[in-house]
LUMDREN-33291 format. One record per residue (C-alpha): x, y, z; residue number from 1. Coordinates in steps of 0.2 Angstrom, whole numbers, plus 2048, in hexadecimal, padded with zeros to 3 digits. Layout:
BEGIN
+-----+-----+-----+-----+
|  xx |  yy |  zz |  nr |
+-----+-----+-----+-----+
|   X |   Y |   Z | NUM |
...
+-----+-----+-----+-----+
This chain:
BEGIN
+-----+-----+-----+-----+
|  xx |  yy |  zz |  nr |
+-----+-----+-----+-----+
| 129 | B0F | 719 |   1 |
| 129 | B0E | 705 |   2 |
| 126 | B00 | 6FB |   3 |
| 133 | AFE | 6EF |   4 |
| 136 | AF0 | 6E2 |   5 |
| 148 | AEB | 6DA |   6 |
| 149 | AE6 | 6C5 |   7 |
| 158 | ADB | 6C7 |   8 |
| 15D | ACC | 6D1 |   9 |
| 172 | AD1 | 6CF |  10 |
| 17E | AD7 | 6D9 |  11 |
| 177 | AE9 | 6D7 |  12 |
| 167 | AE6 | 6D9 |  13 |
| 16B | ADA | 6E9 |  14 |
| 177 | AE8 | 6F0 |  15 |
| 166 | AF5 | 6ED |  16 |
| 15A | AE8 | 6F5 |  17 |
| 164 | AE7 | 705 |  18 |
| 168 | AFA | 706 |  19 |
| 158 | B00 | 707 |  20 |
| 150 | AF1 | 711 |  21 |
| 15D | AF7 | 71D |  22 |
| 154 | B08 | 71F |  23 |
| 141 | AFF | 723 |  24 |
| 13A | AFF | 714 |  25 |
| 134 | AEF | 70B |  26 |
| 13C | AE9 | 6FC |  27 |
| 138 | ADC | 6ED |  28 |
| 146 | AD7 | 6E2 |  29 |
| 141 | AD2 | 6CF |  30 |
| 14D | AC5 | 6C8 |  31 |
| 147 | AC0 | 6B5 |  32 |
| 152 | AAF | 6B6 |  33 |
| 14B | AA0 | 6BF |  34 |
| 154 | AA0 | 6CE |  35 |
| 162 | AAD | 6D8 |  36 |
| 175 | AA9 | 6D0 |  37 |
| 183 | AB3 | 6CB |  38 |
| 18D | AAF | 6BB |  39 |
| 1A0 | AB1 | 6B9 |  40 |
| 1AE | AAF | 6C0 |  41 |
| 1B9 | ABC | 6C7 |  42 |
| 1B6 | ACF | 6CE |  43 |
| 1C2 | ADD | 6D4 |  44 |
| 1BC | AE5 | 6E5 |  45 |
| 1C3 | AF5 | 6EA |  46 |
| 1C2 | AFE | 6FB |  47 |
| 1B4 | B07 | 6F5 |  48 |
| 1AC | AF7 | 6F2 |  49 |
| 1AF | AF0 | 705 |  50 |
| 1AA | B03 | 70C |  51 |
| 199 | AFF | 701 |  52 |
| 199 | AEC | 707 |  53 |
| 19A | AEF | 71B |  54 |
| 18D | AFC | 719 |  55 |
| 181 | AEF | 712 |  56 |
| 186 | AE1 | 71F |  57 |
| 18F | AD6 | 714 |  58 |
| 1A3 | ADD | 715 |  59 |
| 1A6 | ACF | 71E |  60 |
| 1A0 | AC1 | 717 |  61 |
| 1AA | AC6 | 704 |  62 |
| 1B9 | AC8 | 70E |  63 |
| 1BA | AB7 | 715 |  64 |
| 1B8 | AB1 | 702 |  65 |
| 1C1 | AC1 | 6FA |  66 |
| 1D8 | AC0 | 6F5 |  67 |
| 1DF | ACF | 6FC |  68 |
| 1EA | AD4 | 6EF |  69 |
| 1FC | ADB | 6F0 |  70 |
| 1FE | AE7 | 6E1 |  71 |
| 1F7 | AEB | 6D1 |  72 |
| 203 | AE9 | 6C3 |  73 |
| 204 | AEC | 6B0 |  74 |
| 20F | AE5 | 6A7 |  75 |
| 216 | AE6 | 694 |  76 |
| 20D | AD6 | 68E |  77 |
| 21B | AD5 | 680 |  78 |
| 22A | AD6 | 689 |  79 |
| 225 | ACF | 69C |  80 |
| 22C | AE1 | 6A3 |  81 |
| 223 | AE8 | 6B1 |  82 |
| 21C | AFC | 6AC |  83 |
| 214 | AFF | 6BD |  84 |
| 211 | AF8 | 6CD |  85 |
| 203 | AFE | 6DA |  86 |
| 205 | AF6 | 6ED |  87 |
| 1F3 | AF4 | 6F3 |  88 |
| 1FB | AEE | 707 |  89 |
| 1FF | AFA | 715 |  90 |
| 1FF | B0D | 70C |  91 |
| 1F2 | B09 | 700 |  92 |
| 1E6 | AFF | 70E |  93 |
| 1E9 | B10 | 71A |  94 |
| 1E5 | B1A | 70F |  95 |
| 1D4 | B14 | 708 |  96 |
| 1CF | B0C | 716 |  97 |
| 1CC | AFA | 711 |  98 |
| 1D7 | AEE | 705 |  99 |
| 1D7 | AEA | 6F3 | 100 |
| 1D0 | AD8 | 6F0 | 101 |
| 1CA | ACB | 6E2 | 102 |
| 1BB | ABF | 6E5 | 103 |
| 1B2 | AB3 | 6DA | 104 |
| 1A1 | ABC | 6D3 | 105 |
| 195 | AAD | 6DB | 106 |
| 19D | AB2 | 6ED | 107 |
| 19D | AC4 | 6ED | 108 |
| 188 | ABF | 6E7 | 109 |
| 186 | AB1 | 6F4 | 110 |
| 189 | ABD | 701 | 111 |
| 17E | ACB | 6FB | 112 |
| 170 | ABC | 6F8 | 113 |
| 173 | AB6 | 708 | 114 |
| 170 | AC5 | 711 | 115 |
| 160 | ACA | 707 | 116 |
| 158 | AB9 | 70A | 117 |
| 15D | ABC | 71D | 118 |
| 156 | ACE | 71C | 119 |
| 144 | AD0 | 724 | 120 |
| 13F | ADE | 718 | 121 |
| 145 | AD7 | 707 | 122 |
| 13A | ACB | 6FC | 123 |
| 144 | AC0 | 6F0 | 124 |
| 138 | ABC | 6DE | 125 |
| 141 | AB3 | 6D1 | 126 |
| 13A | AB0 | 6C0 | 127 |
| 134 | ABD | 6BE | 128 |
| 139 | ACA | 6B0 | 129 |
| 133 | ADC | 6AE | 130 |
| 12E | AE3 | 69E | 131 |
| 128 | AF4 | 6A2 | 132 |
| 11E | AFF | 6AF | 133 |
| 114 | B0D | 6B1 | 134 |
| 110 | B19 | 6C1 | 135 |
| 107 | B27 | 6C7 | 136 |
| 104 | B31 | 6D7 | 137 |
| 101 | B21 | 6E1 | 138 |
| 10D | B16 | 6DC | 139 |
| 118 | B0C | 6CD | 140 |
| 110 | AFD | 6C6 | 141 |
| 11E | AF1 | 6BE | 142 |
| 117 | AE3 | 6B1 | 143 |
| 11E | AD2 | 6B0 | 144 |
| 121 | AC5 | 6A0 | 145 |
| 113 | AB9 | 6A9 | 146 |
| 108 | AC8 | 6A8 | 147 |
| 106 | ACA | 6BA | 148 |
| 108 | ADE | 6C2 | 149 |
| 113 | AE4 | 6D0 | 150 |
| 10D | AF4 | 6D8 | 151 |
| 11A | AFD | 6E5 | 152 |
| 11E | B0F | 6E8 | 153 |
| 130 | B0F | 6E0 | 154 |
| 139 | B04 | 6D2 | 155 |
| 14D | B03 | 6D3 | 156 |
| 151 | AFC | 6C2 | 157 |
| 163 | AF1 | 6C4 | 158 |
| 15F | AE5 | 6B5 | 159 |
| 170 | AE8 | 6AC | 160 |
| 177 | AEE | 69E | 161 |
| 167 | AEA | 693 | 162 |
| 15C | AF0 | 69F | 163 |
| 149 | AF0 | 69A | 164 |
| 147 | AFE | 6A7 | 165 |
| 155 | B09 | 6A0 | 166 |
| 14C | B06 | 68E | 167 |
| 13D | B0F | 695 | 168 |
| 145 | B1E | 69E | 169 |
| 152 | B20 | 694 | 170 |
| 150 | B19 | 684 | 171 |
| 160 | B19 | 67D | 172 |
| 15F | B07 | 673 | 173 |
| 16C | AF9 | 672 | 174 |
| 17D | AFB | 67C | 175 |
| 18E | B02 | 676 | 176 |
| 198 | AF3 | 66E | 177 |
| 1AA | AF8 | 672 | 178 |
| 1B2 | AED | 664 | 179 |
| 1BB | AE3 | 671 | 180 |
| 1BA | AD3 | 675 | 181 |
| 1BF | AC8 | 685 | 182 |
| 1C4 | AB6 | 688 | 183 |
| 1C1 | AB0 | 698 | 184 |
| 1C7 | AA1 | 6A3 | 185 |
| 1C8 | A98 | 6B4 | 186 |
| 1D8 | A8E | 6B7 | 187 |
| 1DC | A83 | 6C7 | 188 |
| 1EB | A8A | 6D0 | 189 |
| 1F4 | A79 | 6D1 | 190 |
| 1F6 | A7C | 6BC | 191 |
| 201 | A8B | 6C0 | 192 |
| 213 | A8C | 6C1 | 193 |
| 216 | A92 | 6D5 | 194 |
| 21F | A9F | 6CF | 195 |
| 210 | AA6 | 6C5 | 196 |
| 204 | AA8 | 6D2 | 197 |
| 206 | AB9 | 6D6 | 198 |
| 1FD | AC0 | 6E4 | 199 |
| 1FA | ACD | 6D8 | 200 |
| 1EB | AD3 | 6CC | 201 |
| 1F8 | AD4 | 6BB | 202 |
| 1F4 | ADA | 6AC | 203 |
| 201 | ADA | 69D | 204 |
| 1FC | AE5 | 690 | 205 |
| 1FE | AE5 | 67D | 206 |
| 1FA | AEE | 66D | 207 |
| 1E8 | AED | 66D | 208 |
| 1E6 | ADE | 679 | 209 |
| 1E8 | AD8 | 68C | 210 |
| 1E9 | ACC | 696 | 211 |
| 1E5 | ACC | 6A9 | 212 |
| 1E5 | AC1 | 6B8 | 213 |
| 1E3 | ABC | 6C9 | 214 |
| 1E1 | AAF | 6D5 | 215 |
| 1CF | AAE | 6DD | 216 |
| 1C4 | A9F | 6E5 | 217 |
| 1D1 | AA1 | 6F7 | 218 |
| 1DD | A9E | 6EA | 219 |
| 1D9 | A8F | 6E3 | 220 |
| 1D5 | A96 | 6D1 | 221 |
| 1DF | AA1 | 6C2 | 222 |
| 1D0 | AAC | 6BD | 223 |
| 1D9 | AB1 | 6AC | 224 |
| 1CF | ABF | 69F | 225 |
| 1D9 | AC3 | 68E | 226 |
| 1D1 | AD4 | 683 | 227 |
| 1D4 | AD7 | 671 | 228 |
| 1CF | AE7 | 66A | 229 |
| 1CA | ADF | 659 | 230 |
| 1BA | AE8 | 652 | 231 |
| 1AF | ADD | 659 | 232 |
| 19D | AE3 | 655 | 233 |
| 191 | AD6 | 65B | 234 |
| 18D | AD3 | 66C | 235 |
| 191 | AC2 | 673 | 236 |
| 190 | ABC | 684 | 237 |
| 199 | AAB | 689 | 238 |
| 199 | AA1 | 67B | 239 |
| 1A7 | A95 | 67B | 240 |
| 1B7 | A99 | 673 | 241 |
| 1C3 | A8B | 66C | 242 |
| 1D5 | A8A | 673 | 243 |
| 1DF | A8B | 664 | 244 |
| 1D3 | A9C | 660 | 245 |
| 1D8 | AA5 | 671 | 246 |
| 1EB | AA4 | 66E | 247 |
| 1EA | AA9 | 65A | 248 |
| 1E2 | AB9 | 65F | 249 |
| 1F2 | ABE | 66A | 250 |
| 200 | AC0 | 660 | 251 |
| 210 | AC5 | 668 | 252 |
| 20D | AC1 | 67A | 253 |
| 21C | ABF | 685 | 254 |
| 220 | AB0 | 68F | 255 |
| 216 | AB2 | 69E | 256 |
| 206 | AB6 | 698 | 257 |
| 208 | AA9 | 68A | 258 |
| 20A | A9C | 696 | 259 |
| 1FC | AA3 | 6A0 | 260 |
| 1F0 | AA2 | 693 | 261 |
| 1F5 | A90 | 68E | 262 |
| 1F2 | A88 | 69C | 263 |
| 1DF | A8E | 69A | 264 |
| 1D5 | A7F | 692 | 265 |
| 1C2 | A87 | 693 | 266 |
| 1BE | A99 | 68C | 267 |
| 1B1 | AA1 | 689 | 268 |
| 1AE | AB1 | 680 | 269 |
| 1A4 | AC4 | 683 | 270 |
| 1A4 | AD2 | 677 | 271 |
| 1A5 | AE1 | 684 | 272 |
| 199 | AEE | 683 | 273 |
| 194 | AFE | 68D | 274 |
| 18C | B0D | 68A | 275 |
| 18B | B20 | 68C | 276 |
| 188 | B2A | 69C | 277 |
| 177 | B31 | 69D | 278 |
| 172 | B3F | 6A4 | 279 |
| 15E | B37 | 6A9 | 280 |
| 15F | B2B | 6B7 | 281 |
| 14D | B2C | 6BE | 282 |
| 13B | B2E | 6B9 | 283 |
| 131 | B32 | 6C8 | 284 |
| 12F | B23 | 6D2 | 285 |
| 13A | B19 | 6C5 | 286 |
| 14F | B1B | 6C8 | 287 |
| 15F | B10 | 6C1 | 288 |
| 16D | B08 | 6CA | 289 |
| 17C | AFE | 6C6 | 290 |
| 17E | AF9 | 6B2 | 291 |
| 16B | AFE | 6B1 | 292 |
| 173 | B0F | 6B4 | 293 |
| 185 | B10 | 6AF | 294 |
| 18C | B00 | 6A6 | 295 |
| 19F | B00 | 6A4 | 296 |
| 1AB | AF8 | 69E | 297 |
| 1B8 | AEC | 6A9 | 298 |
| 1C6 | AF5 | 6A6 | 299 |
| 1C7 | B03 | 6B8 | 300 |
| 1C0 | AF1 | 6C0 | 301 |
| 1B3 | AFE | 6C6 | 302 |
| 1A0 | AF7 | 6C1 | 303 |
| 19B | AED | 6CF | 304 |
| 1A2 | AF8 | 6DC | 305 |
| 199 | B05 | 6D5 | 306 |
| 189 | AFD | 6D5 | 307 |
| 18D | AFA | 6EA | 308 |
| 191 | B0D | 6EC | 309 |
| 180 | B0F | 6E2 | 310 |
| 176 | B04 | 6F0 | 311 |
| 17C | B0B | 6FD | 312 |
| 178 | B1E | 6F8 | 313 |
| 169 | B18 | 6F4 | 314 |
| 165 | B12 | 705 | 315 |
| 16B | B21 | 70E | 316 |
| 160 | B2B | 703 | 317 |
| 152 | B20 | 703 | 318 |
| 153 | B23 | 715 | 319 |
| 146 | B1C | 724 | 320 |
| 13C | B2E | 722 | 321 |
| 139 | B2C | 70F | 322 |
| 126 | B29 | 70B | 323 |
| 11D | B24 | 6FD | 324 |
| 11A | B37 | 6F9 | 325 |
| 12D | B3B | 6FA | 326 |
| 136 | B2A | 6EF | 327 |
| 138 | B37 | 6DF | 328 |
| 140 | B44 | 6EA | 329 |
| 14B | B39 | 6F1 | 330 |
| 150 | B2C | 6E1 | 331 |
| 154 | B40 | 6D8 | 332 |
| 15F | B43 | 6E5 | 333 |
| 166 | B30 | 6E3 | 334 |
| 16A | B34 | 6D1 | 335 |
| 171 | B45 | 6D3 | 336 |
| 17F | B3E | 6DF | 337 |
| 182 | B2E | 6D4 | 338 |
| 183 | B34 | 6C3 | 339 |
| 193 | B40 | 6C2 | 340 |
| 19E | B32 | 6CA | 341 |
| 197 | B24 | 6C1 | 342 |
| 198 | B2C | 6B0 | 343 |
| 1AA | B30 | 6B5 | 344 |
| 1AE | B1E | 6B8 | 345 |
| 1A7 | B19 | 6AA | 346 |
| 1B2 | B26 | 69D | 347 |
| 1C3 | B21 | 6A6 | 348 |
| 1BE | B0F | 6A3 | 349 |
| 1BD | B10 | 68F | 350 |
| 1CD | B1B | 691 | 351 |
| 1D6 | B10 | 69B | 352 |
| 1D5 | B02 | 68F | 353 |
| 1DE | B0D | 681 | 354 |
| 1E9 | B17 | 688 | 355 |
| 1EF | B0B | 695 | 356 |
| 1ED | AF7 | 691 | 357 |
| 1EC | AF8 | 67E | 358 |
| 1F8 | B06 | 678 | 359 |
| 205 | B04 | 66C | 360 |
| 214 | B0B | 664 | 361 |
| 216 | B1E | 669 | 362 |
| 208 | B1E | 675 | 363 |
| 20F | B0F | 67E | 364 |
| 21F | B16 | 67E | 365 |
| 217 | B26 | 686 | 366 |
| 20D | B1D | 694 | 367 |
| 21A | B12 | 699 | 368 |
| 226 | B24 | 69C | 369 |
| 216 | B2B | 6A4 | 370 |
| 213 | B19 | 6B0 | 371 |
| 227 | B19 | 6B4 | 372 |
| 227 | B2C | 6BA | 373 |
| 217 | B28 | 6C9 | 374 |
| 21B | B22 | 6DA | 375 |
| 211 | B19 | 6E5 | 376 |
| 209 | B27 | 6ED | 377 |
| 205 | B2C | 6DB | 378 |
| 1FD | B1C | 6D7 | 379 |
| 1F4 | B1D | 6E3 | 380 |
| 1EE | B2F | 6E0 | 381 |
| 1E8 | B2B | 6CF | 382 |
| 1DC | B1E | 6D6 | 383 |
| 1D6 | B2A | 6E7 | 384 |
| 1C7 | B2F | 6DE | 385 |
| 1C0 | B1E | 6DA | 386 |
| 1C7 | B12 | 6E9 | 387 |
| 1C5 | B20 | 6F5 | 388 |
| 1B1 | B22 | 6F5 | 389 |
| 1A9 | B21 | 705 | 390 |
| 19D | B2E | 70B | 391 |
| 18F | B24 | 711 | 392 |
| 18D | B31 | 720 | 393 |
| 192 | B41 | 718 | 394 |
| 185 | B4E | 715 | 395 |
| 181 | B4F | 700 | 396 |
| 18E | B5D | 6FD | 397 |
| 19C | B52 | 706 | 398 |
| 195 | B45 | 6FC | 399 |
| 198 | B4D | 6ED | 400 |
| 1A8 | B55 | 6F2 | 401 |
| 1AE | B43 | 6F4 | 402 |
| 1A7 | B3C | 6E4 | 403 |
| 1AE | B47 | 6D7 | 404 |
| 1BD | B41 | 6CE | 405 |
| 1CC | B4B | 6D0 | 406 |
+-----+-----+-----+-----+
């Protein structure tokens, strides 16, 4: 049994916790805010998400909060027209194994909290934010704001995108701004038209902004997120944005998303950021997970289920016969079987948002002739790499075999 200690409280580092508890080792979770909570609204889940979610105990818990979804479409958000349509029901679901689902953010994190709470080998410590560590042959000391010293025989840093671990092991300063920012808000489904509740996650795409949305809360809420690829070169995160200022910055919407986006009376705004893939996960007994290790942006709808896929890697490596003397062994091997997909997903995200949502002239004319010309078994190869993942019983080299994009 190793002693291993967890920097970060979110769905990561919650997914991490309960992964390796789940191999008999004891683990202590590190949440710098004052209590447990997940902030946000809404979060796609695909089946590599649910194959990463019944390996930890919890599939069934998300589902029972989770909207299956029907298809995936992108639309011209100028001229309402459809470009492309992905069914995610009985061909999709056959063959990935699982379905294609949005959930709030705080139900996706109650389950996980749940289970950690319920699990005998996982200690829950809020309030308490890590601001270094240091380690030798017998163990990794983590320090604490209050001044107080945790000693354990690993560290898994999943404290975000602004990780204070990363900043020691890696070192690579502040995050990537992308220049985009996004508008986000919750409406009641009462407020929209019948005809406009699609069972559907939509995105209508623009010249240099987006809008997307689906239904999440069991249907009861319009989770609704509009982009703009505006320059933006200060980070923000949730700050209020005025009505009047939403709709100004999208100019030539078409009438759906227009309407969409006035019924939304409460927004609030986040500059996106990201950052590079990097080569140097671990240092010894020290290795990153989630955003700590691969922060990306929205747009593949990928970050979460990639910190899930990182949990549970991490726990079949982390295995019952891994020892104090063996944890830097193990988190390498960890790393070397994360990093090539992650960095992957992380790429095709930034891509995705422009070449396929925000293109325009010419090179929206030429991805609309290259969406019209794939059929549904092509959709649904483009994506096999990313929502096809699931190896948790494979040897490493089946493992990796199945991880590298194609």
């Amino acid at each position: 049994m190793a002693r291993i200690i967890v920097a970060g409280g979110g769905i990561g580092g919650l997914a991490a916790a309960l992964g390796v508890a789940a191999q008999g080792h004891h683990v202590t979770v590190l949440e710098r805010r004052p209590a447990f909570e997940e902030l946000g609204a809404g979060i796609q889940l695909g089946p590599n998400a649910f194959w990463a979610l019944d390996r930890l105990g919890v599939g069934e818990g998300v589902r029972a909060q989770a909207v299956f979804i029907d298809e995936l479409r992108l639309m011209d958000g100028t001229s309402d027209a459809c470009l492309a349509r992905m069914p995610l029901t009985d061909a999709y679901r056959a063959r990935f194994g699982n379905p294609y689902a949005v959930v709030h953010r705080g139900d996706l994190y109650e389950a996980l909290l749940s289970a950690c709470r319920a699990a005998p080998g996982v200690t829950l410590t809020s309030g308490a934010a890590v601001t270094g560590y240091t380690q030798d042959a017998a163990g990794v000391t983590v320090a604490l704001a209050g001044g107080e010293a945790l000693t354990g025989d690993a560290l898994i840093g999943a404290d975000g995108i602004r990780s204070v671990v990363r900043a020691q092991l890696v070192g690579d300063g502040d995050p990537r701004v992308s220049g985009h920012t996004i508008y986000r808000s919750v409406i009641p489904i009462e407020k929209v038209p019948e005809d406009l509740r699609f069972n559907a996650v939509t995105l209508w795409a623009g010249p240099a902004w987006h809008v997307v949305h689906y239904t999440i809360g069991g249907g009861r809420f319009l989770n609704l997120a509009a982009t703009r690829d505006d320059g933006a070169t200060v980070p923000v995160a949730g700050d209020p944005a005025e009505r009047d200022r939403v709709l100004a910055e999208f100019p030539g919407l078409g009438d759906v998303p227009r309407t969409l986006l006035e019924l939304a009376e409460e927004w609030r705004t986040w500059v996106l950021c990201d950052r590079d893939p990097v080569g140097t996960w671990t240092d010894g007994r020290v290795a990153l997970l989630g955003d700590a290790a691969h922060p990306m942006l929205q747009y593949a709808a990928q970050g979460a289920c990639m910190a899930l896929e990182d949990a549970v890697v991490l726990g079949r490596l982390l295995d019952r016969e891994t020892g104090p003397d063996t944890v830097a062994t193990r988190l390498e091997k960890y790393a070397a079987e994360r990093r090539d997909r992650t960095a992957e997903a992380q790429l095709v995200a930034r891509e995705m948002g422009r070449q396929l949502y925000h293109a325009a002239g010419d090179a929206a004319r030429a991805r609309d002739a290259m969406l019209a010309a794939l059929s549904e078994s092509d959709l649904h190869g483009k994506v096999d790499w990313l929502h096809g993942f699931r190896d948790a019983d494979a040897s490493p080299e089946e493992a990796a075999a199945a991880a590298a994009p194609r």
